[in-house]
N, C-alpha and C positions, 0 to 999 in steps of 0.2 A: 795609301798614297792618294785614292783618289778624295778622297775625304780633305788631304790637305791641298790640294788642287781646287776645289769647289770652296774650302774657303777663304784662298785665294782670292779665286776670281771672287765672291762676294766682294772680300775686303774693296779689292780694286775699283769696283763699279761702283760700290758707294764714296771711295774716295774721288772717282772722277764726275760724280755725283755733286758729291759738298765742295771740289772744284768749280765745279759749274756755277753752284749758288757763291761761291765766293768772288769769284771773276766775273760776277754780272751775267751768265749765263742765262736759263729762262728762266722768263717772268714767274713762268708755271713753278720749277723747278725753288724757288728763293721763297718765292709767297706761298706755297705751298708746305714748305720744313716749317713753317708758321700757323699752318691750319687756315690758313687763308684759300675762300673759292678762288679760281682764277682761271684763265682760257688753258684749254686742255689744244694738245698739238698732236697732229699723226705721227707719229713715230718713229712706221717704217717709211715714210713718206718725204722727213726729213733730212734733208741734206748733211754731210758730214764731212768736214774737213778734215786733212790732217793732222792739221792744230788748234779746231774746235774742240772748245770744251762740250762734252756731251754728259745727257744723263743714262741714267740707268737702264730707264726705262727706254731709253733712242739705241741703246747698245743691244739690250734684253733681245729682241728680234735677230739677229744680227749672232749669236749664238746659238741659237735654238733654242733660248730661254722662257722662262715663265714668272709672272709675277706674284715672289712671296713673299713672306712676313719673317723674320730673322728676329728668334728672341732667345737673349743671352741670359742666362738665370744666374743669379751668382750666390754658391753658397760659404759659409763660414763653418770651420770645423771642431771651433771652441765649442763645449758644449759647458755651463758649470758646474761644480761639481763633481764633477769624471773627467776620467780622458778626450780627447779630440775623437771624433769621428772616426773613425777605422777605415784602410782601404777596403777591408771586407764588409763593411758597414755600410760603404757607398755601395759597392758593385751590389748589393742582396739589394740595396735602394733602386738605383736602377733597373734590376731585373724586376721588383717584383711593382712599384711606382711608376716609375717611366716610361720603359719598353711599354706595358700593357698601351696605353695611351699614344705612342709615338712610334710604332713597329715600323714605320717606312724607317727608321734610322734619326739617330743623332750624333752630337759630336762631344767627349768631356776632353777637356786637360786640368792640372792641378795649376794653382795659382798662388799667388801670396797675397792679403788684402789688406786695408787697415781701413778703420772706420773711427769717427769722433764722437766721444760719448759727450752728447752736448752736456748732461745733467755735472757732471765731475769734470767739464776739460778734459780728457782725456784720449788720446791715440792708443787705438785698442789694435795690434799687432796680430795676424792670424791666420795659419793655413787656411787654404780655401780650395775651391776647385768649380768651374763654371760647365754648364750645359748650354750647348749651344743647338736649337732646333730650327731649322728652314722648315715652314709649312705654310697651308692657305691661311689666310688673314678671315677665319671665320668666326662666330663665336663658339664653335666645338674646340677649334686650337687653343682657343682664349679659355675657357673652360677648363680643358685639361694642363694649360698652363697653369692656373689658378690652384687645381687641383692636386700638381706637384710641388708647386710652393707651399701649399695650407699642411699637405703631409709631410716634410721634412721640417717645418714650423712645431708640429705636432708630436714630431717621432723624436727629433735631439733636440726639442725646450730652445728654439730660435727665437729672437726678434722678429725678425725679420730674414725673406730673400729677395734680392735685391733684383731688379729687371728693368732689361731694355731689351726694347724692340723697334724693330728699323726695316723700314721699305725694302725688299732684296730682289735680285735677280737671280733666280734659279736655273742651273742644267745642271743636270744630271745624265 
């Protein structure tokens, strides 16, 4: 439960996040989803309306938050040649891949995905199932991110795993 709570609250902070940048919010907050420098603003410092749009990062304090790195890994469970990926085949992945790497915790659920195989035209239809990690935006996370996508690339003969990663507000 609390697990679904925490990504909750993520979801919401980034949506009133990309609220922000879409309703002309801060300058910081809009040029900044662009990789643009731009003036950085106190935070806690900031005033808040009731019906300002705020960022993440203005709310983050304001929970007893912390600022992290939210990265979604998304995998596909086609494998060819054999069968789809096994539940038991994830969870041994997880336990013996993941966890080592990511012990403070993570989050999976199953999914359904589809991808375009540019070379054939093709809508390729497919169990899936995503990991979702909250952690420091350092290069050790980024590493071990790396590190469990190259192994499940490696272990069920992937293309690719798919990732995104996003600014977050963390409590815990």
């Amino acid at each position: 439960m609390q697990t679904l709570q925490i990504k909750m609250l993520v979801a919401s902070l980034s949506l009133v996040a990309l609220s922000a940048c879409q309703l002309g919010g801060t300058q910081a907050g809009a040029a900044g989803a662009a990789g643009a420098d731009t003036q950085t603003t106190n935070a806690a410092a900031a005033p808040v309306g009731a019906s300002d749009p705020v960022s993440a990062a203005q709310l983050c304090p304001r929970v007893n938050g912390v600022q992290e790195v939210s990265a979604e890994l998304l995998f596909g469970r086609n494998v060819k040649g054999r069968k789809p990926v096994s539940d038991k085949e994830i969870r041994q992945f997880l336990a013996d891949v993941v966890t080592p790497r990511f012990p403070d915790g993570f989050t999976t659920w199953r999914t359904q995905g589809q991808w375009l195989d540019k070379d054939k035209n093709h809508v390729t239809k497919e169990e899936s199932f995503v990991i979702q990690i909250v952690a420091s935006g350092t290069q050790d996370t980024l590493d071990h991110i790396s590190e469990v996508r190259n192994a499940y690339i490696n272990q069920f003969h992937q293309e690719s795993v798919g990732l995104v990663l996003t600014d977050a507000c963390a409590s815990f």
